[in-house]
KEKE-3310 file (N, C-alpha, C; in steps of 0.2 Angstrom, whole numbers, plus 5000, padded with zeros to 4 digits):
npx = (5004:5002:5000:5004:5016:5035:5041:5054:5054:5042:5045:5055:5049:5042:5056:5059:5046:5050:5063:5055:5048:5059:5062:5054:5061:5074:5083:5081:5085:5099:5107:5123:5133:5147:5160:5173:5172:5166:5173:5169:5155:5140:5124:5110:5097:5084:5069:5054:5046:5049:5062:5080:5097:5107:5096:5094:5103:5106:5095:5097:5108:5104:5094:5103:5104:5092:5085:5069:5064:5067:5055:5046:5032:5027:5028:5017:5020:5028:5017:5009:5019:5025:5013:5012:5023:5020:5010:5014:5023:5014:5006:5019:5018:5006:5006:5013:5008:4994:5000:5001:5007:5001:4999:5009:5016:5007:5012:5025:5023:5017:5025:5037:5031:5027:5041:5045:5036:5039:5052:5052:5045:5052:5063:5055:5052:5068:5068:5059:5064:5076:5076:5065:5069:5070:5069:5073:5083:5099:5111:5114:5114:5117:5106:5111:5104:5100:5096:5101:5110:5099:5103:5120:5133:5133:5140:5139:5141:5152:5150:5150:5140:5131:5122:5113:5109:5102:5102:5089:5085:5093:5087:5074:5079:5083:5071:5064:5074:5074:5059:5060:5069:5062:5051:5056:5060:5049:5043:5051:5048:5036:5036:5044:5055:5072:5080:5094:5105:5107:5101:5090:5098:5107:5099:5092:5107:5110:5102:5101:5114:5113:5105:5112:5123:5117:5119:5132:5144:5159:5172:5178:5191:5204:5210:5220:5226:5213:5205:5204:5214:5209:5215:5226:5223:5227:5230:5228:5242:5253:5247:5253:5257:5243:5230:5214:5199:5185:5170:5160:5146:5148:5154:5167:5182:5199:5215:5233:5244:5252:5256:5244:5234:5235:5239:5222:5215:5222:5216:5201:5199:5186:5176:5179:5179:5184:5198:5211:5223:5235:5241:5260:5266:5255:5248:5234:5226:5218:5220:5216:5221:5223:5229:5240:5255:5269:5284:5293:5303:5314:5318:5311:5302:5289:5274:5267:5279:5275:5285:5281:5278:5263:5261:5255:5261:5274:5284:5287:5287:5300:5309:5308:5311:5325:5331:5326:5331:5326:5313:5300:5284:5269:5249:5246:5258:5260:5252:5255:5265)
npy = (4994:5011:5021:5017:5014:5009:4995:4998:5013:5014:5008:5018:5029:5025:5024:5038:5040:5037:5045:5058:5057:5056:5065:5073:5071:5076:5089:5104:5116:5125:5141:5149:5155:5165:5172:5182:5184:5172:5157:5145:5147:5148:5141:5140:5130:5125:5114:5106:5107:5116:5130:5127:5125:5137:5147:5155:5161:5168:5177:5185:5193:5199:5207:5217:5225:5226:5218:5208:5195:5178:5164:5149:5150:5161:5156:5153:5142:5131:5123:5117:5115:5101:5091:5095:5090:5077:5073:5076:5065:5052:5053:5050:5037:5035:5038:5026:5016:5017:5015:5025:5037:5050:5055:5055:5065:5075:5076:5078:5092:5099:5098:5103:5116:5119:5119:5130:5139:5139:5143:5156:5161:5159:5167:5178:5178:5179:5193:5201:5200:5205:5218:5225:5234:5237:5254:5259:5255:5245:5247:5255:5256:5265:5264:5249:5234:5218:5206:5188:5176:5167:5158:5152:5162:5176:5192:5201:5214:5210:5196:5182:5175:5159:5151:5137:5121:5109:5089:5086:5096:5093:5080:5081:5092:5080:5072:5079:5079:5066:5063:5071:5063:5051:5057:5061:5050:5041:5049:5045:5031:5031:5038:5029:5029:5024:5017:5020:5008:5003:5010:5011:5003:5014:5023:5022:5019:5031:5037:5033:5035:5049:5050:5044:5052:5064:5065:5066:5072:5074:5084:5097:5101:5111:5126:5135:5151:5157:5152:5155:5155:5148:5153:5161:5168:5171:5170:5157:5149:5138:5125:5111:5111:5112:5111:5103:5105:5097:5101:5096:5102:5099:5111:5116:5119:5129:5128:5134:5128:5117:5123:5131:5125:5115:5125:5131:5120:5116:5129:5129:5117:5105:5099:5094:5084:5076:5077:5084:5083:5089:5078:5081:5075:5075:5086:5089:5080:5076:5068:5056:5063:5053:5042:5047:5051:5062:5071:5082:5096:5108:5112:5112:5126:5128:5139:5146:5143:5131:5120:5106:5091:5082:5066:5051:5039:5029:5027:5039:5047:5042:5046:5061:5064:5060:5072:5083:5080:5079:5074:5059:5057:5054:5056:5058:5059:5073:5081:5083:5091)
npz = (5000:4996:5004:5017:5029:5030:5040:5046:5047:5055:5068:5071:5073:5085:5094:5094:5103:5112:5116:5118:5128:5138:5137:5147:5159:5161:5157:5145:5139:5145:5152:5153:5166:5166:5175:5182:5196:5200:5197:5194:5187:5184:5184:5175:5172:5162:5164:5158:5167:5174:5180:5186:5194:5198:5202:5214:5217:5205:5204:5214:5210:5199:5203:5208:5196:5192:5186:5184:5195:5195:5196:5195:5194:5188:5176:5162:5154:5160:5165:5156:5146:5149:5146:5133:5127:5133:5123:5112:5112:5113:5101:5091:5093:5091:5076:5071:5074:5067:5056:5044:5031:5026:5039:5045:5038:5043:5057:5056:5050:5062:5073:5068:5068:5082:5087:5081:5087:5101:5101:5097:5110:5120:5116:5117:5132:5136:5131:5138:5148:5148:5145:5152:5164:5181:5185:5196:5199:5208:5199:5185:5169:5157:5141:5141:5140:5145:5140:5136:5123:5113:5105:5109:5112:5122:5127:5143:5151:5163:5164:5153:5144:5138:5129:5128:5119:5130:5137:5135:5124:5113:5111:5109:5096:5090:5088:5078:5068:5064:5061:5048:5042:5039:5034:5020:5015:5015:5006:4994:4995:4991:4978:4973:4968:4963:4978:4990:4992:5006:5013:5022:5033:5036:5041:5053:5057:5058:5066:5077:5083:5084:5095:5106:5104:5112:5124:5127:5134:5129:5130:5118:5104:5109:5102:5093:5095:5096:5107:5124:5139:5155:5165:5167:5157:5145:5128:5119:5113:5108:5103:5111:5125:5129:5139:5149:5154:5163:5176:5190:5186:5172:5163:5155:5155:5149:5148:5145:5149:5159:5171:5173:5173:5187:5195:5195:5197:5213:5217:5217:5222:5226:5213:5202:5188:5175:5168:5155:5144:5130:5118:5117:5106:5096:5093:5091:5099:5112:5128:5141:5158:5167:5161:5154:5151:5158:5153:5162:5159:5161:5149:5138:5138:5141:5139:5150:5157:5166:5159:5156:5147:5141:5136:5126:5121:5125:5119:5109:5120:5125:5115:5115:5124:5127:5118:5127:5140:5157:5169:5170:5174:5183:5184:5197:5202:5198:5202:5215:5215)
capx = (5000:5007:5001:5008:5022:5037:5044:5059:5052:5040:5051:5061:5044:5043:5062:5056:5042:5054:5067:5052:5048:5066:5063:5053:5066:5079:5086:5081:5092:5105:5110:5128:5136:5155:5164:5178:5171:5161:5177:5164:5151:5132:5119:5102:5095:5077:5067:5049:5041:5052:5071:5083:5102:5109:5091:5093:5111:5105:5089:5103:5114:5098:5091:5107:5103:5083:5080:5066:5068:5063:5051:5041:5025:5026:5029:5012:5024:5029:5011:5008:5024:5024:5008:5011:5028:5016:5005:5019:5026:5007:5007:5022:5019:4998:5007:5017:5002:4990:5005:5001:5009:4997:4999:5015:5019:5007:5015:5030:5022:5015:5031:5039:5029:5029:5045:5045:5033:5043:5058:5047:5042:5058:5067:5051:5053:5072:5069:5056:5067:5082:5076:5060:5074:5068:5073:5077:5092:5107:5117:5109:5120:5112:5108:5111:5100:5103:5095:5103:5109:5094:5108:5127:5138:5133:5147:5134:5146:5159:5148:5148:5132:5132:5114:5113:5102:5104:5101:5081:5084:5095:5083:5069:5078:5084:5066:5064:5076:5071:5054:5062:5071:5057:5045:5060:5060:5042:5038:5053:5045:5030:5038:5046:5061:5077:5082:5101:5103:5109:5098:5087:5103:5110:5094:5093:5112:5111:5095:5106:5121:5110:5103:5118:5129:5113:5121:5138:5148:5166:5176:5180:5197:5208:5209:5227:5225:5206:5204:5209:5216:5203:5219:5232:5220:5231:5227:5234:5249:5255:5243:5258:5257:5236:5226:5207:5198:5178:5169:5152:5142:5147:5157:5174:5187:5202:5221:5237:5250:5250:5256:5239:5228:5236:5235:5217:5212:5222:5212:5195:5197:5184:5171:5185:5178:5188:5204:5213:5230:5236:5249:5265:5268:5250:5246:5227:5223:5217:5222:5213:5227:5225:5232:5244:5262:5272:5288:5295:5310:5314:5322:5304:5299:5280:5268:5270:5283:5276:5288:5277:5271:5261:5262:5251:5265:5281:5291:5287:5291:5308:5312:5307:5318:5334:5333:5325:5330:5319:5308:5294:5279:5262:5248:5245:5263:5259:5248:5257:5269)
capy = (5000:5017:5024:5013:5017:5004:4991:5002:5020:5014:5007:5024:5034:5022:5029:5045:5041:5038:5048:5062:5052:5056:5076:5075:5070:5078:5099:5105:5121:5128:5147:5146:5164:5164:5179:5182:5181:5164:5152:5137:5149:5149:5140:5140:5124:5124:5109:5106:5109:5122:5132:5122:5125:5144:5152:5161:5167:5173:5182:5190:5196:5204:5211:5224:5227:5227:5213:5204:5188:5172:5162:5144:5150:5168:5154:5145:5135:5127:5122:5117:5111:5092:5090:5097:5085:5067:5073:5073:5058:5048:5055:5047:5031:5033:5036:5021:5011:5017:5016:5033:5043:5056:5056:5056:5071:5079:5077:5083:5099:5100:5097:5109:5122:5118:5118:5136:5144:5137:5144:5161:5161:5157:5173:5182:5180:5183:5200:5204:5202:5207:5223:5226:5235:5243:5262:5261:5248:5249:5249:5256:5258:5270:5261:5243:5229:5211:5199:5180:5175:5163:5151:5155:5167:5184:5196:5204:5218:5206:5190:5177:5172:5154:5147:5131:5116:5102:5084:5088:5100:5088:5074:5087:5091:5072:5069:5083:5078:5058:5066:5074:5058:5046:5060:5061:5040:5037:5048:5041:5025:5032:5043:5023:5030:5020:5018:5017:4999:5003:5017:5005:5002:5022:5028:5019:5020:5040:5039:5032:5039:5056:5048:5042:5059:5069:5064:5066:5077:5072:5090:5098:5102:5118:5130:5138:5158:5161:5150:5158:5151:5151:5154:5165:5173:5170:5166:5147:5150:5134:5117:5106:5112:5114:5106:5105:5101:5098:5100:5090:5104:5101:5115:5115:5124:5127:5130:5135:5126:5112:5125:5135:5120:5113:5132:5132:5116:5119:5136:5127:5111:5100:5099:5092:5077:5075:5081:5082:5086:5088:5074:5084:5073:5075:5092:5091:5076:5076:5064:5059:5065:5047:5040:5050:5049:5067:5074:5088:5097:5116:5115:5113:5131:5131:5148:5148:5142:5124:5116:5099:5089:5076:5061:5045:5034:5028:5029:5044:5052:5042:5050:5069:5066:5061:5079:5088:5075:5080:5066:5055:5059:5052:5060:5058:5063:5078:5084:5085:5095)
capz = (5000:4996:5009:5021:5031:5028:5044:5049:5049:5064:5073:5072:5077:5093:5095:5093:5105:5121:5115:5119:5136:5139:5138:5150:5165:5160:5156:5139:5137:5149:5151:5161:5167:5169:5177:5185:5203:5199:5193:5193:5185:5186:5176:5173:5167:5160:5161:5157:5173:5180:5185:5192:5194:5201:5201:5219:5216:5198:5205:5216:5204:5194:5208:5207:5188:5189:5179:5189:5200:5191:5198:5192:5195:5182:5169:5162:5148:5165:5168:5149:5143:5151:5142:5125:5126:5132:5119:5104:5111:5109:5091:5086:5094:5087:5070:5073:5076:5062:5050:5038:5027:5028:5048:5047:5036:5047:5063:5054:5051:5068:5079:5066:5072:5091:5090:5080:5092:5107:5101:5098:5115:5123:5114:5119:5137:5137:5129:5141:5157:5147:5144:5155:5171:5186:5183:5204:5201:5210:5194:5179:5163:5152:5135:5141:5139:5148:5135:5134:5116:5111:5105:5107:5116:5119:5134:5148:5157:5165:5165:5149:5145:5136:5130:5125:5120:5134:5134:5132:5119:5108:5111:5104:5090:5086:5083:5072:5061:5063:5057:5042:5037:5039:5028:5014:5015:5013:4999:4988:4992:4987:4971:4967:4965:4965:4984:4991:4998:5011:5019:5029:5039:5036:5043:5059:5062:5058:5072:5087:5082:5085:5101:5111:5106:5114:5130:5126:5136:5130:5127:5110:5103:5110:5096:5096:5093:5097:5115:5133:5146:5161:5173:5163:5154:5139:5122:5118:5107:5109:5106:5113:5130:5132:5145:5149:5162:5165:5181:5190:5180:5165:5161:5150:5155:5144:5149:5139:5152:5166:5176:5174:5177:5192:5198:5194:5200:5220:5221:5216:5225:5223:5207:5194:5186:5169:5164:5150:5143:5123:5116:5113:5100:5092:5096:5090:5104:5119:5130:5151:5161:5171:5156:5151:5154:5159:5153:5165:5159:5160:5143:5136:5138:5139:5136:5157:5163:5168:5157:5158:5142:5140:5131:5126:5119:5129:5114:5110:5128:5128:5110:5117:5134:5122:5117:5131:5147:5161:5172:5170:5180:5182:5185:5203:5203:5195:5205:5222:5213)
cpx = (5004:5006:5002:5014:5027:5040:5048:5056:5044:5041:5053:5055:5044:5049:5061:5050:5045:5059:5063:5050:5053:5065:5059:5054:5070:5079:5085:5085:5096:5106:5115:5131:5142:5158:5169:5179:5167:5168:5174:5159:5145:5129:5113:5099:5085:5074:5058:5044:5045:5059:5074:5090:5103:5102:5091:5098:5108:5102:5093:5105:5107:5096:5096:5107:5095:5079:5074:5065:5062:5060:5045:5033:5021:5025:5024:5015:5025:5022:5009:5013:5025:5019:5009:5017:5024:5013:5010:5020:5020:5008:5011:5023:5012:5001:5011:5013:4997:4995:5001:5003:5010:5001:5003:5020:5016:5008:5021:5028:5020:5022:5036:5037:5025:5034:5049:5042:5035:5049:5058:5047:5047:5062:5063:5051:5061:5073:5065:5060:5073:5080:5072:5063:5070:5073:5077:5082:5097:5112:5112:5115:5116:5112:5107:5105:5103:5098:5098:5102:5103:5099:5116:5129:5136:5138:5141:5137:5152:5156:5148:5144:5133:5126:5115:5109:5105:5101:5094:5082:5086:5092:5075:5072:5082:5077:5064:5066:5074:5064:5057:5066:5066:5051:5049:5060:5054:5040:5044:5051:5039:5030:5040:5053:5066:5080:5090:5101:5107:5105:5095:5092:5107:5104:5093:5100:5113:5108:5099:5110:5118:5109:5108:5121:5125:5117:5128:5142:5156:5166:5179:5189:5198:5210:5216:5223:5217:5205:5207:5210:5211:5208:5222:5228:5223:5229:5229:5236:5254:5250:5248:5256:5247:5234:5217:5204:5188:5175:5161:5149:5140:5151:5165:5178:5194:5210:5229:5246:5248:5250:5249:5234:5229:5236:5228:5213:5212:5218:5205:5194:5193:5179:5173:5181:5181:5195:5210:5220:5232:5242:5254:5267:5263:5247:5238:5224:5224:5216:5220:5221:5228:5228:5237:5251:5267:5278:5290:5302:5310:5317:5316:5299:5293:5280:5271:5275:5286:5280:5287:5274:5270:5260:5255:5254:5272:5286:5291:5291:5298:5312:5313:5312:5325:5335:5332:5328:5325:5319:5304:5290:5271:5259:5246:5253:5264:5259:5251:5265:5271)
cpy = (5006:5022:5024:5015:5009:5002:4997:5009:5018:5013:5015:5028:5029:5024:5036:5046:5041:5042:5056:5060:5056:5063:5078:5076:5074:5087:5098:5111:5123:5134:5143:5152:5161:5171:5177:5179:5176:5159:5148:5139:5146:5146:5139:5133:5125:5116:5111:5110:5114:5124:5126:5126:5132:5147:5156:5165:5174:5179:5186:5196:5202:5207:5218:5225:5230:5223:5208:5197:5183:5166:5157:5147:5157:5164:5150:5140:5129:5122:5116:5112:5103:5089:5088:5088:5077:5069:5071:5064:5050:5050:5052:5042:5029:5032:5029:5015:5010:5017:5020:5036:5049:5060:5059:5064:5077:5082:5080:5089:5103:5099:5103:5116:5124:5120:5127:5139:5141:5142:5153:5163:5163:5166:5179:5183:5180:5190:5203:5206:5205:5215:5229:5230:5239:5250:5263:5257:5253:5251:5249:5259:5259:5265:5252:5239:5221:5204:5193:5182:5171:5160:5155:5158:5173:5187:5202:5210:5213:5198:5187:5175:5165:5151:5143:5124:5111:5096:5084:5090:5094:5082:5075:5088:5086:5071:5072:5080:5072:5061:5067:5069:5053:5050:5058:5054:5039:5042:5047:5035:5027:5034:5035:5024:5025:5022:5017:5012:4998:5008:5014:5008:5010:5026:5026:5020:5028:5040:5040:5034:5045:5055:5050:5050:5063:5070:5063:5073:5077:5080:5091:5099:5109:5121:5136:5148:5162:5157:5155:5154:5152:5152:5160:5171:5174:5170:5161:5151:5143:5128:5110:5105:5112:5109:5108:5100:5100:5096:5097:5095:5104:5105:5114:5121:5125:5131:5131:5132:5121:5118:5129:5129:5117:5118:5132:5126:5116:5127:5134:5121:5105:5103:5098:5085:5073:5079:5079:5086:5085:5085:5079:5081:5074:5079:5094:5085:5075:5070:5063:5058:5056:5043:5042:5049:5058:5069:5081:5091:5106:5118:5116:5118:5132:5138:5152:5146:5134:5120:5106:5097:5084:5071:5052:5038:5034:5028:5034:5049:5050:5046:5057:5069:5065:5067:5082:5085:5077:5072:5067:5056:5056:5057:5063:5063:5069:5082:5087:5088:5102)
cpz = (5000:5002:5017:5024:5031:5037:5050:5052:5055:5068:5075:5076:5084:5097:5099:5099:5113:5119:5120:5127:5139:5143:5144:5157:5166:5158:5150:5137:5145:5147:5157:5157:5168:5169:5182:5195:5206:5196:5192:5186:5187:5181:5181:5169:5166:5157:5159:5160:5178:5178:5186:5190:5199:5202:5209:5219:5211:5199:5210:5213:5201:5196:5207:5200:5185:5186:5186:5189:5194:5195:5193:5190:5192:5175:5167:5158:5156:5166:5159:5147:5143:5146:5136:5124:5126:5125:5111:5105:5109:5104:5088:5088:5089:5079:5068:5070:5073:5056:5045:5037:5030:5034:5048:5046:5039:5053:5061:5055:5057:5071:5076:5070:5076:5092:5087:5085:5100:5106:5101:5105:5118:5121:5116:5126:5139:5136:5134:5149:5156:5146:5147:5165:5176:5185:5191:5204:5205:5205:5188:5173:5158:5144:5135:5144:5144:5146:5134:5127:5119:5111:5105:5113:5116:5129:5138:5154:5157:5165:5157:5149:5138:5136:5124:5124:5128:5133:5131:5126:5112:5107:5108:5097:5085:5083:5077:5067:5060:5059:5050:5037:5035:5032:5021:5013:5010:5004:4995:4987:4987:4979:4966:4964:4968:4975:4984:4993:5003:5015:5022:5035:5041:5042:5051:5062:5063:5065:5080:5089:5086:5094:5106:5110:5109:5122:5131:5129:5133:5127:5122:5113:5108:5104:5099:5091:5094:5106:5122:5135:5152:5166:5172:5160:5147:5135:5122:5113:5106:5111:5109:5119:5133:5135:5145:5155:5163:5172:5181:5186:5173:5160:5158:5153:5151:5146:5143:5140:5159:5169:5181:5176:5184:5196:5199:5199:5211:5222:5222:5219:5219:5215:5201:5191:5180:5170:5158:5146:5133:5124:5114:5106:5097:5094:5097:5093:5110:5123:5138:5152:5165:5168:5151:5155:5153:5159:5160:5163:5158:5152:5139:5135:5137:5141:5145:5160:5167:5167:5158:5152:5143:5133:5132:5125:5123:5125:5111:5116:5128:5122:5111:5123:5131:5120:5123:5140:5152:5165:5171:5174:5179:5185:5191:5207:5202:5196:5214:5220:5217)
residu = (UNK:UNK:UNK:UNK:UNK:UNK:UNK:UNK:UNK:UNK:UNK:UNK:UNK:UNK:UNK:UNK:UNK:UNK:UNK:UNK:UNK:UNK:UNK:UNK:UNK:UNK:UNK:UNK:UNK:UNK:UNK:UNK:UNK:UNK:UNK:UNK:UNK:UNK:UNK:UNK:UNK:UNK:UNK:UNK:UNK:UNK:UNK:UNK:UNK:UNK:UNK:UNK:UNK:UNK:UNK:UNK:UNK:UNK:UNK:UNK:UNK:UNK:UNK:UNK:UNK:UNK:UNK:UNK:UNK:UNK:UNK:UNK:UNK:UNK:UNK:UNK:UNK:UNK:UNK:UNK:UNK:UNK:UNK:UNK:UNK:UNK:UNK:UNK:UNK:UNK:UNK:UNK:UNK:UNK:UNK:UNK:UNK:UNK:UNK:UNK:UNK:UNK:UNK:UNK:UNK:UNK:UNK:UNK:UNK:UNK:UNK:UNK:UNK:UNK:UNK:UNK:UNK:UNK:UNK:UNK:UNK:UNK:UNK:UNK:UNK:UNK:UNK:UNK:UNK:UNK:UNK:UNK:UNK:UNK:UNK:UNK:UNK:UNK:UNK:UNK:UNK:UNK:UNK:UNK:UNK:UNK:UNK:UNK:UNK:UNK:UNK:UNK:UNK:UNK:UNK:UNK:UNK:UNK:UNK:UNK:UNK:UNK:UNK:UNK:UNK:UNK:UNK:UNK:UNK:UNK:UNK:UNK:UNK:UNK:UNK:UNK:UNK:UNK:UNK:UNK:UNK:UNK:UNK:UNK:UNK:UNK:UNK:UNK:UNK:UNK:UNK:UNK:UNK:UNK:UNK:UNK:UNK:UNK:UNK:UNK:UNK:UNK:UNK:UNK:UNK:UNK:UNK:UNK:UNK:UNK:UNK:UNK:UNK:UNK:UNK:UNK:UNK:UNK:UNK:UNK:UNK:UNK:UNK:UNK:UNK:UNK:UNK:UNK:UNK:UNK:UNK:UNK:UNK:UNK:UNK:UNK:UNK:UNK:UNK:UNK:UNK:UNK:UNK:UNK:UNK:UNK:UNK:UNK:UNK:UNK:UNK:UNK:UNK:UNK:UNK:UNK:UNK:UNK:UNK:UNK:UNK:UNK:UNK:UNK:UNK:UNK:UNK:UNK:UNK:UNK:UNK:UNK:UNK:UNK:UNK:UNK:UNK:UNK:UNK:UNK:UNK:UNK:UNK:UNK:UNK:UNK:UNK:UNK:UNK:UNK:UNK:UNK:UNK:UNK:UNK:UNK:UNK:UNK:UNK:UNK:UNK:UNK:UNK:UNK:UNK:UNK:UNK:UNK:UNK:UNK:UNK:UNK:UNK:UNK:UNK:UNK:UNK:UNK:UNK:UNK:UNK:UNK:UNK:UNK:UNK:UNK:UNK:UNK:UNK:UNK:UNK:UNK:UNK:UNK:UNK:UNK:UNK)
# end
């Protein structure tokens, strides 16, 4: 039947129908401040049915600015939003269940444009708080606005402001796009046009692939000439020497020498959960520092001073110590440096 939906692509809507399950556990976008006199930084997590994360600090902070205090019970999407998400998620198991087409392309265009007037919405109450100031503030700067990107990096005074989807979010627009592959599917079957012979198995492994990295926190590269140092303040000028580090939050930190992360981590103690150091000998990998093996040698002149590289391979580190000599350090060694 042409208007049949084929084996796989309901399977994937049943995917798609816990994936949305999923969103409604867990944090769908994240704002996270960082300023100088926060080295942890601040986040905002937005789930379904509320705030969570820094929201009494924040409404501090606001308070000297005028922006007004944020509170669950100003917002009816809180009230709403749990719903609208079970309701998608029956939709894509019913469509599953009536196998059609039809359904199918209409649930497309409906989640599209949930997921438009959500996102409407969202930039509509950022502008309202960012811009809506008590004229009695303690601090008022003539001109200035305190608006959140929508998505991205935008610089708030002295505060970095970082808004981002979280795992919700990514597990929203996985289905989206699972949607959009599953419509483009059926009407080639429908159209009869030649298929790939492989895309059965393409489209399915694209789906989980999508899934599984919604929940991925592993740390990007270090990017020499555009990154800071979160200790130094430095640019990286040298990917040999960088390090990185993530704490329980989540957040990524990115350094431009041991010396600056082993600084950074004794002033903050605890909340380190990863860390991560570049192979000297492969300058664009990043390697867990618990598996890493340490050079030390003053002839090494890193950015600060450190003079500490890290390495992945033992023949490598004994080839760089025939030049530079130095000691061998693990990284517990490292640490009580």
């Amino acid at each position: 039947m042409k208007n049949k939906l084929s084996r796989i692509s309901r399977l994937l809507l049943l995917l798609g129908a816990i994936g949305l399950v999923i969103v409604i556990f867990v944090p769908i976008w994240r704002i996270d401040l960082d300023a100088p006199q926060y080295p942890e930084g601040l986040s905002l997590t937005i789930h379904a049915n509320g705030l969570k994360g820094n929201v009494d600090i924040i409404n501090g902070l606001n308070h000297y600015i005028g922006m007004k205090s944020l509170h669950n019970e100003d917002f009816i999407e809180f009230k709403i939003l749990p719903y609208c998400i079970v309701i998608f998620a029956v939709v894509f198991a019913l469509v599953a269940f009536l196998n059609s087409r039809r359904l199918l392309n209409a649930l497309f265009v409906l989640f599209v444009c949930f997921g438009i007037l959500a996102m409407v919405d969202f930039w509509k109450w950022e502008y309202n708080y960012g811009h809506n100031l008590d004229p009695d503030a303690a601090i008022i700067v003539p001109g200035m606005a305190y608006q959140p990107p929508l998505i991205g990096f935008k610089q708030l005074l002295n505060f970095g402001a970082y808004s981002i989807p979280s795992t919700g979010g990514w597990l929203f627009i996985g289905a989206g796009i699972l949607l959009l592959i599953l419509v483009v599917k059926e009407w080639r079957n429908y159209k009869k046009k030649p298929a790939f012979g492989t895309f059965h198995k393409a489209t399915v492994a694209a789906a989980l692939v999508f899934f599984a990295s919604s929940c991925n926190n592993r740390p990007g590269a270090i990017i020499v000439g555009k990154d800071q140092c979160s200790y130094c303040k430095m640019i990286v000028s040298d990917n040999r020497f960088g390090a990185l580090l993530v704490t329980q939050k989540g957040k990524s930190y990115k350094f431009d020498d041991a010396h600056c992360i082993l600084s950074w981590i004794k002033e903050n103690h605890a909340g380190v959960v990863d860390c991560y150091f570049t192979d000297f000998s492969n300058a664009h990998v990043l390697i867990a520092a618990g598996h890493a093996m340490f050079l030390k040698s003053d002839v090494l002149k890193s950015p600060m001073g450190g003079n500490i590289a890290a390495f992945s391979s033992i023949t490598d580190l004994h080839a760089v110590q025939k030049q530079y000599n130095g000691i061998v350090l693990h990284w517990d060694e490292l640490q009580k440096l």
